[in-house]
N, C-alpha and C positions, 0 to 999 in steps of 0.2 A: 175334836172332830176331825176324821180323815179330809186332807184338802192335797188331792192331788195334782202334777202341772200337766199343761194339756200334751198332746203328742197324736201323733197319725192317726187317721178317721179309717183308715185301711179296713178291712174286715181280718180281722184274727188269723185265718188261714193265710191272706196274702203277707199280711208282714212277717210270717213266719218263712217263708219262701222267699220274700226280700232280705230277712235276718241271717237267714242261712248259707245263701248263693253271692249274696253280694254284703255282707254287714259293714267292713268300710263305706263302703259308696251310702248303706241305710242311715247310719250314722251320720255320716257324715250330712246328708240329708237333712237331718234331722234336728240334729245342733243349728244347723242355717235358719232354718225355721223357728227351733222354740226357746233356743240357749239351750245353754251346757245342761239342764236339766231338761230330761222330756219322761213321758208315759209310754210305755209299750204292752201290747194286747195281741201277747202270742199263741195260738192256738193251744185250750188244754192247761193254761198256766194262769195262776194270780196275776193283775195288776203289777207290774216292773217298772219300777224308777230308775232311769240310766240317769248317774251324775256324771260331770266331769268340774262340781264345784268344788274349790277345795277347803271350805270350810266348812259344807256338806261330808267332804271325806275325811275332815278331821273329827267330825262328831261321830261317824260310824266307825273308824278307828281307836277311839278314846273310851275313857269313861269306862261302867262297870262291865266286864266281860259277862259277865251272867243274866246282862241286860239283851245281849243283840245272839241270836241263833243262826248258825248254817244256811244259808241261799244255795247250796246244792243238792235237793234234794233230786235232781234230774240225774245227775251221777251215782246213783243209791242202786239201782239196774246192773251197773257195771263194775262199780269197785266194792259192792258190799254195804251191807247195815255196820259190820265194825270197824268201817277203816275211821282214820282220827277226822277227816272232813266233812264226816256227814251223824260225828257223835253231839250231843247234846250239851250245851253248854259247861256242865258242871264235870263234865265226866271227858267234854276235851280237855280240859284246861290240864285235869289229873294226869291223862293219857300224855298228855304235848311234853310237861314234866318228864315223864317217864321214858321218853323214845328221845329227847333234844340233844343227849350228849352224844350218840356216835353221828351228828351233823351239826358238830359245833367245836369251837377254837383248835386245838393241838389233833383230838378225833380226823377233823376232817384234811389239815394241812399233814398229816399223815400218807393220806393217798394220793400226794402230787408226785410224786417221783413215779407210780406207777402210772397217773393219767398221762403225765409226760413223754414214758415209754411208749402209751400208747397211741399218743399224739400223733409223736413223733414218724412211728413206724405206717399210719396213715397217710399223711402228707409225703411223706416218702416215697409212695408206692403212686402217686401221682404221676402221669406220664405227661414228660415237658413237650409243650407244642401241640397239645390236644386237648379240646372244652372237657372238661370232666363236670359233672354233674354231683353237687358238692353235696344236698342234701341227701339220696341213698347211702351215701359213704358214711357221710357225719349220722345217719341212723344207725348202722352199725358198730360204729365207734361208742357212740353212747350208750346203746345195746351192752357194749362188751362191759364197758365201766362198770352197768348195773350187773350182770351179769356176775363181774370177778368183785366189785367192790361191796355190793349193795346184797346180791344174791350169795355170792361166796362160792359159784360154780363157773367153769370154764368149758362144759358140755357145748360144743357148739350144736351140736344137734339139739339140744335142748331152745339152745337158741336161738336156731332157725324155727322154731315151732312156734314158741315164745312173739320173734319179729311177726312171723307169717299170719297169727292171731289179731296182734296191735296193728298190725297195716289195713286189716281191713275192716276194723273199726271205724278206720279215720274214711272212708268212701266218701262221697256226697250223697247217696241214699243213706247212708246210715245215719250221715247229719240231720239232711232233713228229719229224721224217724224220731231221733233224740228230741223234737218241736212236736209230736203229734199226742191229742192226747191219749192217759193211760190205757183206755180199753183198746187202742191200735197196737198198743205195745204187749199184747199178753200174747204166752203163745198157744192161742189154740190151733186145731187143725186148719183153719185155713189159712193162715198168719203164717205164710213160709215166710218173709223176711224175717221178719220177728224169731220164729222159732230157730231159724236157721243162724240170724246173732247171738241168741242164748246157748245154742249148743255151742258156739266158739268160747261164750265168756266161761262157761260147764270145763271145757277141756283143759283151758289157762286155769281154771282155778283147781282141776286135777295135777295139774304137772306140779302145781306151787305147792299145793298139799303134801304131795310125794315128796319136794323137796324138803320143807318141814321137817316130818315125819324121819330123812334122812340126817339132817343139822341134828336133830335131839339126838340121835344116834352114835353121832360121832363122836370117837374117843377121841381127838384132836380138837375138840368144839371151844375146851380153855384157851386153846392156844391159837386160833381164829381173830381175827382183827376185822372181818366184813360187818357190813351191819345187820345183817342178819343174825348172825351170831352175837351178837352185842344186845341184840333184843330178844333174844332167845333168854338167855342169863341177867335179863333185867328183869328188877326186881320195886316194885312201888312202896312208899314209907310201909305197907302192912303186910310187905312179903310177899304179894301176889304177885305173878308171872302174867305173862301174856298166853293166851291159850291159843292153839292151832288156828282159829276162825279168826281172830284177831289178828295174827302174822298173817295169815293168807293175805286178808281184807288189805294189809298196810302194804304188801307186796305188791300186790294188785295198781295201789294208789303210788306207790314209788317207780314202777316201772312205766306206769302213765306217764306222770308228773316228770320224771327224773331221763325219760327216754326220747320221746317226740317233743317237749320244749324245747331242752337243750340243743338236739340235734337241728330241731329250726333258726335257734338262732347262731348254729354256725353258721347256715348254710347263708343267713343273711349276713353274717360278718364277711363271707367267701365274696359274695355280695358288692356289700358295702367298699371291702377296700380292692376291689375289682374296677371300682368306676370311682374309687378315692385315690391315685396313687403317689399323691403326697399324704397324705395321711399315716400310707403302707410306709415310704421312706421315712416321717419322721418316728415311727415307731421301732423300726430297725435300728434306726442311727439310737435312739434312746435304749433297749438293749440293748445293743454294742456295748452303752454307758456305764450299763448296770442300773439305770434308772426303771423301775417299772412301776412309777407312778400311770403312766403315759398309757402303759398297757389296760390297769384298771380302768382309767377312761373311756379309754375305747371298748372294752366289755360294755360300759356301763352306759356309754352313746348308740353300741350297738341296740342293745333293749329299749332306750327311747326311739330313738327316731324307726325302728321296725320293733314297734311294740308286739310281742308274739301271743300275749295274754291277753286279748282286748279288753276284756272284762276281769279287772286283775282280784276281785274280791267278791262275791255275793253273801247279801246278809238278812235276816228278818228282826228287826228292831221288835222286844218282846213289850216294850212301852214306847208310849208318842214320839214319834223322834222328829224334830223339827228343821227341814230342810231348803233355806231362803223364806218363803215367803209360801212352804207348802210342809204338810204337817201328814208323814206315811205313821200305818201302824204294822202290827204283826202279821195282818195278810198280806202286805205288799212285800213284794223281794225289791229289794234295793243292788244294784249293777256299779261299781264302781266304775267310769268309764274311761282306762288307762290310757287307751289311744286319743282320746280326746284332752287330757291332761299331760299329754307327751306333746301335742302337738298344738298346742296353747303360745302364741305369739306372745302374750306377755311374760310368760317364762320362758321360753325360748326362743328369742328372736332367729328369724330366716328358720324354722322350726324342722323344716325339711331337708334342711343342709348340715352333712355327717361331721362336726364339729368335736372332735373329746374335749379339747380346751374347756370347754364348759362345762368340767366336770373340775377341771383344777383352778379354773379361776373364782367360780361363786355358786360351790354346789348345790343344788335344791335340797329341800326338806322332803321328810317324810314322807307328805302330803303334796308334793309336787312331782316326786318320782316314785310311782309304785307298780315296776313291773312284778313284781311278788307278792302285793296284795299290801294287807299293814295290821296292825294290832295284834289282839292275842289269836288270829289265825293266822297270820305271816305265812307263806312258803315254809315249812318247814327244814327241806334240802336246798334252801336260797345260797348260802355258803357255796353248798358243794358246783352247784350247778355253774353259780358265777365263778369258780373257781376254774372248774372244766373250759369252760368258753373263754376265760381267760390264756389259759394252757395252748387252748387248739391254736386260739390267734397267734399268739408266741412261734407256734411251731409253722404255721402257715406264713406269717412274714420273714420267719429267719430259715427259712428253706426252698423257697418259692417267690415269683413276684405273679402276680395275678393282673391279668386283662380284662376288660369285657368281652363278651364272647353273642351282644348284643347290647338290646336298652336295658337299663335299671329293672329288673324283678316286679313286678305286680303280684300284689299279693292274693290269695288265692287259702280262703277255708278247708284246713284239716284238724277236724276233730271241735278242738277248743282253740285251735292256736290259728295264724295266719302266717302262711309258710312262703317262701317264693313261688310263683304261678310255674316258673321255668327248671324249677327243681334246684336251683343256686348253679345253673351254668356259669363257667368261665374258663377262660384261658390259661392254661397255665406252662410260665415260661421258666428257666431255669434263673437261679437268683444271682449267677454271674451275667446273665442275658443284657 
């Protein structure tokens, strides 16, 4: 029998308005109140378990994949019925096979010399003794990646089009809209918000079709190394290809996933070693070394301590799944709560304090760090991404030293992710300064 734990008496509409505008501060709320595990009752939606237990996250992590189902059905609006996160158990698992090798081992350490170029020529173009505003840039930087790496196209116009769509998705009415339920969201005639979202996600999935449509075309397509092309010419144990709706749908969810995370947590690394700058020197001095353990850390402290994913996994257990001392079933979505397991005093003491050393002294498990989610839905582009973000910092401390250009960032809802409130302002001075 369903035994759910308790959580806010709010009415439906208010916590969705508290989840949206403020969800750190909810959260955080909320844990104070019920522990790491609480109930939430957001307008329009199932019953939600937010955990931050981790033997709770290791049971929704483990175990038969064909047992726990997608908790994003809220994303089905915007990246499609085919992309791989919102397919059906049996038929991800086939699909995840089929797409993992061009964002995986030699595939993806492939494209570091070009992210590096493009790092590099970013931080470059940074003017010394003046705040620049780290995350518009770092959106366009990660833009390009997918763009040349992911897409296989270098149209800037296209990807102004592309940016101009994704930006304003992430609005704060659009946020709230993504919380109300379905019949707010249809577009009939009087539903101009509504109608007026769908004609942009209608245009982004014209332009990506086009592009499609164009890749199959190409008589250089063998000789392509993006991923795009790479999925184009895949092929599953029975020979079947990906069809048009299929590529769109995954384009759709890569350019999401692979464009505004990333770029957020540069903007929180610009951040981060802004008001760290011992951090910044010991990572310079470790470069210099040729050592770039020191660098992985610091990617890897950057995503803890500014967790960008707050909810790094959703899921619907298709049988009983029992969670401490409270037993969800298939109607309830389950919330892994990443910010709340990042910020856990007994895994990381002074939890707020930007530390990498804790990454090379007594790494966490699985289950202890999951800004990428965990099991057989893992981030897909987790490689690439942590790879990027490792790249940019590289180029940013070995070309640059960074200031504060005020306090520490507050964080501030865009989209799915939690981005800095101040856009990743900082100083920036030249690195013989």
């Amino acid at each position: 029998m369903t035994r759910l734990p308790p959580g806010p008496r709010l009415p439906g509409p208010l916590q969705s308005v508290w989840y949206t505008f403020d969800q750190p501060g909810s959260f955080a709320s909320f844990r104070a109140r019920f522990g790491p595990t609480f109930t939430l009752d957001l307008a329009g939606f199932p019953p939600i378990v937010v955990t931050a237990d981790r033997d709770a996250v290791r049971k929704l992590f483990t175990g038969d994949p064909l047992a726990k189902r997608h908790g994003n059905d809220l994303l089905r609006p915007f990246l499609g019925d085919r992309s791989l996160i919102v397919l059906e158990p049996g038929e991800h698992l086939e699909r995840r096979r089929l797409e993992l090798p061009p964002f995986h081992g030699e595939r993806v350490r492939a494209y570091a010399d070009r992210i590096r170029e493009l790092a590099a020529a970013e931080v470059t173009g940074w003017p010394t003794g003046a705040v620049v505003a780290v995350h518009p840039r770092a959106r366009q930087l990660t833009l390009a990646v997918i763009l040349e790496l992911v897409l296989g196209v270098r149209d800037k116009q296209l990807g102004m089009r592309i940016a101009d769509h994704f930006d304003s998705f992430n609005s704060r009415a659009n946020n709230l809209a993504q919380f109300m339920p379905p019949w707010m969201t249809r577009r009939t005639w009087w539903n101009v918000p509504a109608r007026a979202a769908y004609s942009r996600i209608d245009q982004v999935r014209g332009l990506l079709e086009g592009h499609i449509s164009r890749t199959r075309d190409d008589p250089g397509l063998d000789r392509r190394e993006d991923v795009l092309s790479l999925l184009v010419r895949a092929r599953d144990e029975k020979g079947v290809a990906l069809d048009d709706i299929d590529l769109r749908d995954e384009l759709m969810t890569l350019v999401t996933a692979g464009h505004e995370t990333t770029a957020t947590a540069i903007a929180w690394a610009a951040d981060l070693l802004a008001h760290n700058p011992a951090v910044a020197d010991r990572l310079r001095e470790r470069l210099a070394g040729g050592d770039r353990e020191y660098l992985k850390a610091t990617a890897k402290e950057v995503l803890r301590v500014r967790t960008v994913a707050y909810a790094s996994a959703a899921r619907h257990s298709l049988e009983p799944l029992e969670l401490g001392d409270w037993v969800v079933g298939p109607e309830t979505l389950v919330l892994v709560d990443a910010q709340g397991i990042h910020s856990d005093s007994e895994l990381y003491p002074e939890p707020n304090a930007f530390r990498p050393e804790r990454f090379l002294d007594d790494p966490p498990d699985g289950y202890s760090y999951v800004p990428f989610g965990g099991g057989a839905h893992r981030c897909l582009g987790a490689a690439l991404a942590t790879m990027e973000l490792e790249l940019v910092i590289e180029a940013i401390v070995t070309r640059v030293r960074l200031a504060p250009a005020g306090p520490p960032a507050r964080p501030l809802r865009r989209g799915v992710t939690l981005a800095p409130g101040n856009e990743g302002r900082v100083l920036v001075a030249d690195i013989e300064g």
